[in-house]
FISEZA-437937 format. One record per residue (C-alpha): residue in one letter; z, x, y. Coordinates in steps of 0.02 Angstrom, whole numbers, plus 32768, in hexadecimal, padded with zeros to 4 digits. Example, Ala and Ser with C-alpha at 12.3 -4.5 7.8 and 13.67 -1.06 7.14 Angstrom:
// residues 2
<atom resn="a" up="8186" east="8267" north="7F1F"/>
<atom resn="s" up="8165" east="82AC" north="7FCB"/>
//
This chain:
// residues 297
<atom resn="x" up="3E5C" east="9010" north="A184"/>
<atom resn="x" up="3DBA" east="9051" north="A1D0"/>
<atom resn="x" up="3D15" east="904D" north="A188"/>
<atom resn="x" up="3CC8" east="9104" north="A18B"/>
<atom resn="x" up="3C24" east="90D1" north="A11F"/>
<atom resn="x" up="3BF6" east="9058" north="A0A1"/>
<atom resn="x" up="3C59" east="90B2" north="A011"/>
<atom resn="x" up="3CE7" east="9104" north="A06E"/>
<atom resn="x" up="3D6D" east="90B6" north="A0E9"/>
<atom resn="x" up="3E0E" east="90FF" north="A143"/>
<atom resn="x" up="3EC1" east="90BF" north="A132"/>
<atom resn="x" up="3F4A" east="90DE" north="A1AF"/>
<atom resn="x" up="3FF8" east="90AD" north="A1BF"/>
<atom resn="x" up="4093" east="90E3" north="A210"/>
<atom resn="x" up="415E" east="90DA" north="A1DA"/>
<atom resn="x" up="4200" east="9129" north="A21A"/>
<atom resn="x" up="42A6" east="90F1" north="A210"/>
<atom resn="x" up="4352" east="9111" north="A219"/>
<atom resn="x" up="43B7" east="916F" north="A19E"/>
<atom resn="x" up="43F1" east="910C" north="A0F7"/>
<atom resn="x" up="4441" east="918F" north="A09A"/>
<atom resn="x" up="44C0" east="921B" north="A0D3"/>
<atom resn="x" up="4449" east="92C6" north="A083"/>
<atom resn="x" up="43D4" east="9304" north="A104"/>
<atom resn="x" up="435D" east="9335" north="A083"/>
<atom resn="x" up="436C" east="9296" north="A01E"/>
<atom resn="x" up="4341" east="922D" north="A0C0"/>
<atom resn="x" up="42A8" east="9296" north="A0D3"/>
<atom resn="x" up="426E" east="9277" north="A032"/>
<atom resn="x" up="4283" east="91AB" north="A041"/>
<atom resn="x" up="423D" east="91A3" north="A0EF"/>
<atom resn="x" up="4195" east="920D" north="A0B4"/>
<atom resn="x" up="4181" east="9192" north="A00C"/>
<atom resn="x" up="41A0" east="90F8" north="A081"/>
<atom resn="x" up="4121" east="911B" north="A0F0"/>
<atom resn="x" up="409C" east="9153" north="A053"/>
<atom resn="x" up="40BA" east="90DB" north="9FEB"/>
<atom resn="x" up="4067" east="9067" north="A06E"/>
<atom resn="x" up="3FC8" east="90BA" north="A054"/>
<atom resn="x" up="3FE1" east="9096" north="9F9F"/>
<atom resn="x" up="400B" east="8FD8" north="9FA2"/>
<atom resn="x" up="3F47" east="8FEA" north="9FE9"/>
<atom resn="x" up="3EFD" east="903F" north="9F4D"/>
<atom resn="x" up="3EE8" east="90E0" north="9FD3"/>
<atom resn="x" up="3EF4" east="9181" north="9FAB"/>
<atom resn="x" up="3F6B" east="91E6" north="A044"/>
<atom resn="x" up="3F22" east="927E" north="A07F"/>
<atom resn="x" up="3F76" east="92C5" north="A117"/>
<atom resn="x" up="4026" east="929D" north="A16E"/>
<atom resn="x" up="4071" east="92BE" north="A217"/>
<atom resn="x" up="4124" east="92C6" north="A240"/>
<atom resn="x" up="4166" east="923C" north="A2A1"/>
<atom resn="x" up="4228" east="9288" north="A2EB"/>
<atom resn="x" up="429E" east="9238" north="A35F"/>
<atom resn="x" up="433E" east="92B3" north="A34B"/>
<atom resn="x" up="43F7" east="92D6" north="A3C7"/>
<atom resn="x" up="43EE" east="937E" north="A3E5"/>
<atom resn="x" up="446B" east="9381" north="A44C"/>
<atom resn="x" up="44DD" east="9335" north="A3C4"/>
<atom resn="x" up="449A" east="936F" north="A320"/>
<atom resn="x" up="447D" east="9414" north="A2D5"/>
<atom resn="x" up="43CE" east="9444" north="A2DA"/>
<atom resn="x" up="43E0" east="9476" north="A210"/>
<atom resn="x" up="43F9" east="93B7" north="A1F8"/>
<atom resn="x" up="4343" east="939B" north="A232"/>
<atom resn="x" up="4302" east="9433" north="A1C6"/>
<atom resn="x" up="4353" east="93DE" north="A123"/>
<atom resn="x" up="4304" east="9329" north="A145"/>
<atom resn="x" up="424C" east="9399" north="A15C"/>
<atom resn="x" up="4273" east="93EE" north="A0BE"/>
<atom resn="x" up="428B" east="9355" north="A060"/>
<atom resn="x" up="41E8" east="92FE" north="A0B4"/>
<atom resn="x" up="416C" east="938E" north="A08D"/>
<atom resn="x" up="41C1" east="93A6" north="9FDF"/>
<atom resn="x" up="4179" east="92D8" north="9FBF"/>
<atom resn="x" up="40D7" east="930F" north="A022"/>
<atom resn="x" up="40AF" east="938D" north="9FA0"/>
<atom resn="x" up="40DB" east="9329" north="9F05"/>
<atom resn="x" up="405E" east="9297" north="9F5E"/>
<atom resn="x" up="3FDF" east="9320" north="9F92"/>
<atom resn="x" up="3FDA" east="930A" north="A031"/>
<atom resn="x" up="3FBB" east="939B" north="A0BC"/>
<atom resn="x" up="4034" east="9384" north="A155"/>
<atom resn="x" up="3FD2" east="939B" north="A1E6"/>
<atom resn="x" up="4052" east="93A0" north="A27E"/>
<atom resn="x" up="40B3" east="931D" north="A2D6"/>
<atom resn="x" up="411A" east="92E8" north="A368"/>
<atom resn="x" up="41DC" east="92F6" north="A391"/>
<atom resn="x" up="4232" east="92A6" north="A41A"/>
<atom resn="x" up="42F5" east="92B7" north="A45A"/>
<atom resn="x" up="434B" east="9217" north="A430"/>
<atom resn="x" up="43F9" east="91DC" north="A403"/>
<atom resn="x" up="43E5" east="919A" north="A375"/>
<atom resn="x" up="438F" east="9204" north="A2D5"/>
<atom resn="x" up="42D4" east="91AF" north="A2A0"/>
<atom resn="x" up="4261" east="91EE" north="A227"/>
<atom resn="x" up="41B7" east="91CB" north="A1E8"/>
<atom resn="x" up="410A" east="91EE" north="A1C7"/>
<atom resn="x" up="4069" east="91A2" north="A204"/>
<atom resn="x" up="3FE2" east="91C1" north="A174"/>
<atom resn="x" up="3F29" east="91CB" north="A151"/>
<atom resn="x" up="3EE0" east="9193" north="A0B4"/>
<atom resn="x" up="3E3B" east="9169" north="A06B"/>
<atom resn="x" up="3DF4" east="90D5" north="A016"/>
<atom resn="x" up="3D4B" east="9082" north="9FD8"/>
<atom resn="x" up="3D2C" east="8FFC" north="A054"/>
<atom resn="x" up="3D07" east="8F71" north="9FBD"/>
<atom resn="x" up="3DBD" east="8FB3" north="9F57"/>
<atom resn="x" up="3E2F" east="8F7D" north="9FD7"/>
<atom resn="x" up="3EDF" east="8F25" north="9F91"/>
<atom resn="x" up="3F17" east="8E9F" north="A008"/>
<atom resn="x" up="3FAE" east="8E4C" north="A002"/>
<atom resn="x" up="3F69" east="8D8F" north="9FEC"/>
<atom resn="x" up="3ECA" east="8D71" north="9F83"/>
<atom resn="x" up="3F45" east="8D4E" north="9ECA"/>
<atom resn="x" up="3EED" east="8CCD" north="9E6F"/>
<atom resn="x" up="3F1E" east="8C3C" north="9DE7"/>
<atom resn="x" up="3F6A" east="8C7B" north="9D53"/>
<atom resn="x" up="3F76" east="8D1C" north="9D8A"/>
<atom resn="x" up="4013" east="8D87" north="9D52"/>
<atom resn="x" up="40A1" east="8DCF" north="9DCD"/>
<atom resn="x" up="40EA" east="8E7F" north="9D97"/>
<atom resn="x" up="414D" east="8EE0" north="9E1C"/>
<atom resn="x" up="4177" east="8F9C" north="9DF1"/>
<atom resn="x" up="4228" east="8FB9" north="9E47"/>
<atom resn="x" up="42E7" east="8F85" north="9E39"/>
<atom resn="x" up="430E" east="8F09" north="9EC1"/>
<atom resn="x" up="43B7" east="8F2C" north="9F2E"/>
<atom resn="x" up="4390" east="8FD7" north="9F8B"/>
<atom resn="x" up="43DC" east="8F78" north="A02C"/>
<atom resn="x" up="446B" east="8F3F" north="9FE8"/>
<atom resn="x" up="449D" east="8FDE" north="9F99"/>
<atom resn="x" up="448D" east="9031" north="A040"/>
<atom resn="x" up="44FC" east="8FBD" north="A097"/>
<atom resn="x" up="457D" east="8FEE" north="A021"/>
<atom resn="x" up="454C" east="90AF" north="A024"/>
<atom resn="x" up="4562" east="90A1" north="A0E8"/>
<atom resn="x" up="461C" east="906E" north="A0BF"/>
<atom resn="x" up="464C" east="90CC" north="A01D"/>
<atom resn="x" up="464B" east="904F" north="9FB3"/>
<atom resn="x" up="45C1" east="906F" north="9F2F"/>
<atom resn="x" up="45CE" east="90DE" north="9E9B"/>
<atom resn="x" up="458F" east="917E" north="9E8E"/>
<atom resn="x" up="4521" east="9136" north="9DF0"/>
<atom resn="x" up="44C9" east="90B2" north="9E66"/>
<atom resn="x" up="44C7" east="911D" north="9EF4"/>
<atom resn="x" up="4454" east="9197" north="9E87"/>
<atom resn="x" up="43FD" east="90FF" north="9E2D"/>
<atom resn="x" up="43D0" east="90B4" north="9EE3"/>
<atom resn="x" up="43A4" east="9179" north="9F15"/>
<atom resn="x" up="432F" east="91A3" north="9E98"/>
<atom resn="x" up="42BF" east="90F5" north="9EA6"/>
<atom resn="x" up="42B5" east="9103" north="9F6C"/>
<atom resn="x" up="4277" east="91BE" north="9F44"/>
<atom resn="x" up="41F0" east="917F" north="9EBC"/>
<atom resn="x" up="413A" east="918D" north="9EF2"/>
<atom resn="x" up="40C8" east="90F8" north="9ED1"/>
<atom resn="x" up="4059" east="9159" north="9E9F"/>
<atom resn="x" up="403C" east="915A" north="9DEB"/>
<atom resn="x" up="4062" east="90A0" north="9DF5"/>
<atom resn="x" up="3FC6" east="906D" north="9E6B"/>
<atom resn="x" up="3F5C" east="90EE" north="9E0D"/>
<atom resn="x" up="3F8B" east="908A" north="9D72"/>
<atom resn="x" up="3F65" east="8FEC" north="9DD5"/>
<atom resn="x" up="3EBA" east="900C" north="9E14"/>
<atom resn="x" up="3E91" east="9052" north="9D71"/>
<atom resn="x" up="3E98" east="8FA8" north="9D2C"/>
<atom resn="x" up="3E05" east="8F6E" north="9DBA"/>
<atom resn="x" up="3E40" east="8EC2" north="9DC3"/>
<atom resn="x" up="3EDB" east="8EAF" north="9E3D"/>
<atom resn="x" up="3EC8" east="8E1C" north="9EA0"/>
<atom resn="x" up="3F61" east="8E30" north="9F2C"/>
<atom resn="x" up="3FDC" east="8EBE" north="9F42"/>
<atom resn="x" up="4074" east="8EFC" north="9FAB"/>
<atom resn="x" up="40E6" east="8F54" north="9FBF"/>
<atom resn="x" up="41A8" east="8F1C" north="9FCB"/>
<atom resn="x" up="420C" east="8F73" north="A05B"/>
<atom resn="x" up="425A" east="8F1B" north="A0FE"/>
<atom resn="x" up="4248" east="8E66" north="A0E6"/>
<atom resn="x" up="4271" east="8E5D" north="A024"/>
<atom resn="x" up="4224" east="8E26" north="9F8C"/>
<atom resn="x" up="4220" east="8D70" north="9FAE"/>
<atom resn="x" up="41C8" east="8D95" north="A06E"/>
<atom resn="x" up="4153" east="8DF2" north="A022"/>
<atom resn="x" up="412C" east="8D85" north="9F90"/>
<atom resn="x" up="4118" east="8D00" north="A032"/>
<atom resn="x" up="40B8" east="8D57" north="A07E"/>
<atom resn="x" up="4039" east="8D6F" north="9FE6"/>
<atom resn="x" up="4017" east="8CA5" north="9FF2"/>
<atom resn="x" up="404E" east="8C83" north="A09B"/>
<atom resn="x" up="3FAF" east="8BFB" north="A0CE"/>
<atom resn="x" up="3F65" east="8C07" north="A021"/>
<atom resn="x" up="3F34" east="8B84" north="9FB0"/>
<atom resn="x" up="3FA0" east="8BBF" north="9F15"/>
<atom resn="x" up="4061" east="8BD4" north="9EF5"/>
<atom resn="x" up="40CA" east="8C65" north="9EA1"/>
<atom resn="x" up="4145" east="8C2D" north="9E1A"/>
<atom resn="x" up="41DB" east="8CC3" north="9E0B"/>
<atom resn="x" up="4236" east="8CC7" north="9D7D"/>
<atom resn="x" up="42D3" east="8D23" north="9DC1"/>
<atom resn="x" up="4328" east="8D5D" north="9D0F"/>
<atom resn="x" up="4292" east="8DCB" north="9D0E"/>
<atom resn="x" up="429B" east="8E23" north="9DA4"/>
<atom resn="x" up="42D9" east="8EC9" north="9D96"/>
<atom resn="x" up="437D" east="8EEF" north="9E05"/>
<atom resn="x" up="43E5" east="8F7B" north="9DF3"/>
<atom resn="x" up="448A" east="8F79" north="9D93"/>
<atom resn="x" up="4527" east="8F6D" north="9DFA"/>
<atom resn="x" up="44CD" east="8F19" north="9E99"/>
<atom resn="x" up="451B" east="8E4D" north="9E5F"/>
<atom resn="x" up="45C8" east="8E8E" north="9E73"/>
<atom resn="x" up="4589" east="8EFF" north="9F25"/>
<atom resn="x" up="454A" east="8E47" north="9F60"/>
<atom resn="x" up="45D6" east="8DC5" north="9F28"/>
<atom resn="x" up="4646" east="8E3E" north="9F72"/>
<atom resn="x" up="45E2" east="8E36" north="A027"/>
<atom resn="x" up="458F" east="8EDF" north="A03B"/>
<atom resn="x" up="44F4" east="8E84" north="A082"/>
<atom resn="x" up="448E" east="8EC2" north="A10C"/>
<atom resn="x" up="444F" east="8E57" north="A199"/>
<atom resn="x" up="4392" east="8E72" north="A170"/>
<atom resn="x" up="43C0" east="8E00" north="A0C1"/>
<atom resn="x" up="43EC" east="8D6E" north="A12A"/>
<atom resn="x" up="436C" east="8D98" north="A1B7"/>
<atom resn="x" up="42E1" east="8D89" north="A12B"/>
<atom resn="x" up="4350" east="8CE6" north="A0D4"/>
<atom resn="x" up="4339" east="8C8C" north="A171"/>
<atom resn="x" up="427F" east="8CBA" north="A19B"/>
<atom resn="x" up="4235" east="8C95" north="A0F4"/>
<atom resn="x" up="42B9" east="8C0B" north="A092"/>
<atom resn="x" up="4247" east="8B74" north="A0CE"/>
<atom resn="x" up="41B7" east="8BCF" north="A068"/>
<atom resn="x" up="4238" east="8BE5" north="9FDC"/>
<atom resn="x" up="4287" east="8B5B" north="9F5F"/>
<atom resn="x" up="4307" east="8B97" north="9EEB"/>
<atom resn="x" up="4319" east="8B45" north="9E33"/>
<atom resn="x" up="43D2" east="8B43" north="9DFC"/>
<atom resn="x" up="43AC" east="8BCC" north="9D68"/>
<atom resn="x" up="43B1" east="8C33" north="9DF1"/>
<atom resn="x" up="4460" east="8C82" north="9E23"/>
<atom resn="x" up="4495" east="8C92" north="9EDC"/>
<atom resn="x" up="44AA" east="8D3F" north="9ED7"/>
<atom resn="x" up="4406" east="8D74" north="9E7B"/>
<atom resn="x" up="439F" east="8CF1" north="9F01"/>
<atom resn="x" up="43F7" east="8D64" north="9F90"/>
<atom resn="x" up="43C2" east="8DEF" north="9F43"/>
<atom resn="x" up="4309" east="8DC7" north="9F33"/>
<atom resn="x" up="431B" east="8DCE" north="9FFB"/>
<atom resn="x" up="4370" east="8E6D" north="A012"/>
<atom resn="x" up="42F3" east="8EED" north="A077"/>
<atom resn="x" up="42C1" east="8F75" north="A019"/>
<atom resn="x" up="4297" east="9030" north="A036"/>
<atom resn="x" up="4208" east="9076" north="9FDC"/>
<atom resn="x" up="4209" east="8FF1" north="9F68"/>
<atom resn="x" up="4199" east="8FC4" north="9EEF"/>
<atom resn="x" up="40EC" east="8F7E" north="9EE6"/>
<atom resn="x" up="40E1" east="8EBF" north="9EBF"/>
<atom resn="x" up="402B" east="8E77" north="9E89"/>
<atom resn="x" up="3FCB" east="8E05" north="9E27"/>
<atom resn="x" up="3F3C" east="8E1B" north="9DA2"/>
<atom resn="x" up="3EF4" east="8DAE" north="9CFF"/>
<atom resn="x" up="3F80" east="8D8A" north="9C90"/>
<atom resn="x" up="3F3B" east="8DEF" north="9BF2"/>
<atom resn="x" up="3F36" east="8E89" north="9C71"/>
<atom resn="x" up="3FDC" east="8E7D" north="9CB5"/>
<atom resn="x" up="4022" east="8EA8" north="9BF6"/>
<atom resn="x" up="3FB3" east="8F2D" north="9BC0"/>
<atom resn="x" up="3FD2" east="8F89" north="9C74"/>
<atom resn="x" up="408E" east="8F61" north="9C64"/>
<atom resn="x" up="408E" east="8FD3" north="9BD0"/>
<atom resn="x" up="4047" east="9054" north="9C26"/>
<atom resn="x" up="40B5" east="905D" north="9CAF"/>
<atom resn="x" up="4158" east="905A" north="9C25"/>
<atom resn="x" up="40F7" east="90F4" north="9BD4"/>
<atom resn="x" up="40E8" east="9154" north="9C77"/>
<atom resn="x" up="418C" east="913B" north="9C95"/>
<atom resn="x" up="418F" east="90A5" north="9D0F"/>
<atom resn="x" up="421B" east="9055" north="9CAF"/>
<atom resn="x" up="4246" east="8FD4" north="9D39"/>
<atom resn="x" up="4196" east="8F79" north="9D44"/>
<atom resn="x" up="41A6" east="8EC9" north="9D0C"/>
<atom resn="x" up="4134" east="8E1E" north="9D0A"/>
<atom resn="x" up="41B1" east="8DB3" north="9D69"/>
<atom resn="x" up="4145" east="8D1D" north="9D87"/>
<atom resn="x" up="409A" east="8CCB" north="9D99"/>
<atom resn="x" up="4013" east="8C82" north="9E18"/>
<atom resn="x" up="401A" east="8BD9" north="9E1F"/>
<atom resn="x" up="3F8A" east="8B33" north="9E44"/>
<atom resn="x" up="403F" east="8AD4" north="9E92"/>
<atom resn="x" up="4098" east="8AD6" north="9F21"/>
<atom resn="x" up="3FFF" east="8B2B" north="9F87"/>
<atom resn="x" up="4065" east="8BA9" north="9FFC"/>
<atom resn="x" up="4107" east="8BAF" north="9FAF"/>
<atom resn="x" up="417D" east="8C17" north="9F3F"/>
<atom resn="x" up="41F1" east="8BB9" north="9EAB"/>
<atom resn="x" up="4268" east="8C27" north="9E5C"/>
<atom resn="x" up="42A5" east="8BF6" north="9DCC"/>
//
């Protein structure tokens, strides 16, 4: 973020990646909300995009490339934001992103610490995006949770952090993507003095994604983020293995996860279920114990 004047700031961020899904187009459309919905964990608004392309020409058909631009600019226009230009480079391996500009007022800004006491946890997306890749990658998951998985990594957070700031008193927010719910959630009161209590049976995760982990489709970012953040972690036996994996598993374009007053969280709640944000959920609370630390129960 940079401060312009006393009532207007920039925000600026930057994300590419590899391909998760097999449709040019589709790819497009999850790289561009990935990269936005950064702006949006903020409580920005995006305004203008560039392209950010690392493609084989030598190996891959130039209509390939066209298809993942199509699918970007198609999210770009349902965000309202003006692509400006961009940068491509010859590489081996297929990358796509955006680096965006956004505004913000200077004294709005959503960080991801500040939650306080009492406060009320909702997050707005199915958990297991990661998981359901890994199995994509090998054939293995169903056409009905391949198009589940599609169409939340190709939902804007949009409406949801307009909802959000409407409410004017969000304490913390993020966004969940590479290093999963629970490093995210860690990272919220990493060095703080309160605790988050999770209570996993409420966290939304989509259908079919137990049997996806029991049987071992589990990428190597779940147990990358498992190692870094289970000394922050302590897991209550209510919780199953599999659902405690999940709440690990790194996430594309995943939801936004914050805190606000208790009587707050319900009322917005509803009004995310009315416009359609059926997966929101409170899934825990801010805590005086255990300064620092997560306990999922």
């Amino acid at each position: 973020m940079y401060k312009l004047s006393a009532d207007l700031a920039l925000v600026q961020t930057l994300d590419f990646f590899t391909p998760i899904v097999d449709d040019p187009f589709t790819f497009g459309q999850i790289a561009v909300t990935n990269a936005l919905n950064d702006v949006y964990a903020m409580g920005g608004k995006p305004l203008t995009a560039m392209n950010i392309v690392c493609f084989p020409i030598k190996t891959m058909d130039i209509s390939v490339l066209r298809e993942i631009l199509r699918g970007g600019l198609d999210k770009m226009r349902e965000a309202e934001v003006l692509l400006i230009g961009g940068h491509s480079v010859e590489d081996n391996e297929l990358k796509y992103g955006l680096s965006v500009t956004g505004l913000i007022h200077p004294d709005k800004v959503l960080f991801n610490h500040g939650a306080k006491i009492g406060d009320s946890l909702i997050l707005t997306k199915a958990l297991g995006t990661g998981i359901i890749s890994t199995a994509i990658k090998v054939g293995e998951a169903s056409p009905e949770l391949m198009a589940k998985a599609t169409s939340c990594m190709t939902q804007l957070n949009k409406k949801t952090s307009e909802l959000m700031i409407a409410t004017g008193n969000v304490h913390a927010c993020t966004d969940i993507t590479g290093f999963g719910f629970l490093g995210h959630a860690g990272e919220m009161v990493e060095g703080s003095d309160v605790g988050l209590r999770i209570n996993s049976a409420a966290v939304p995760v989509f259908e079919g994604v137990r049997q996806l982990v029991e049987t071992g489709f589990v990428p190597g970012g779940l147990y990358r983020n498992k190692d870094f953040r289970i000394k922050q972690v302590q897991k209550e036996k209510t919780c199953p293995d599999w659902l405690f994996d999940i709440l690990f598993d790194p996430q594309t374009a995943g939801g936004l996860f914050f805190s606000l007053p208790q009587k707050q969280a319900n009322v917005l709640l509803k009004k995310m279920h009315d416009e359609g944000i059926s997966d929101a959920a409170i899934v825990g609370e801010v805590v005086a114990e255990h300064a620092g630390k997560i306990v999922v129960i």
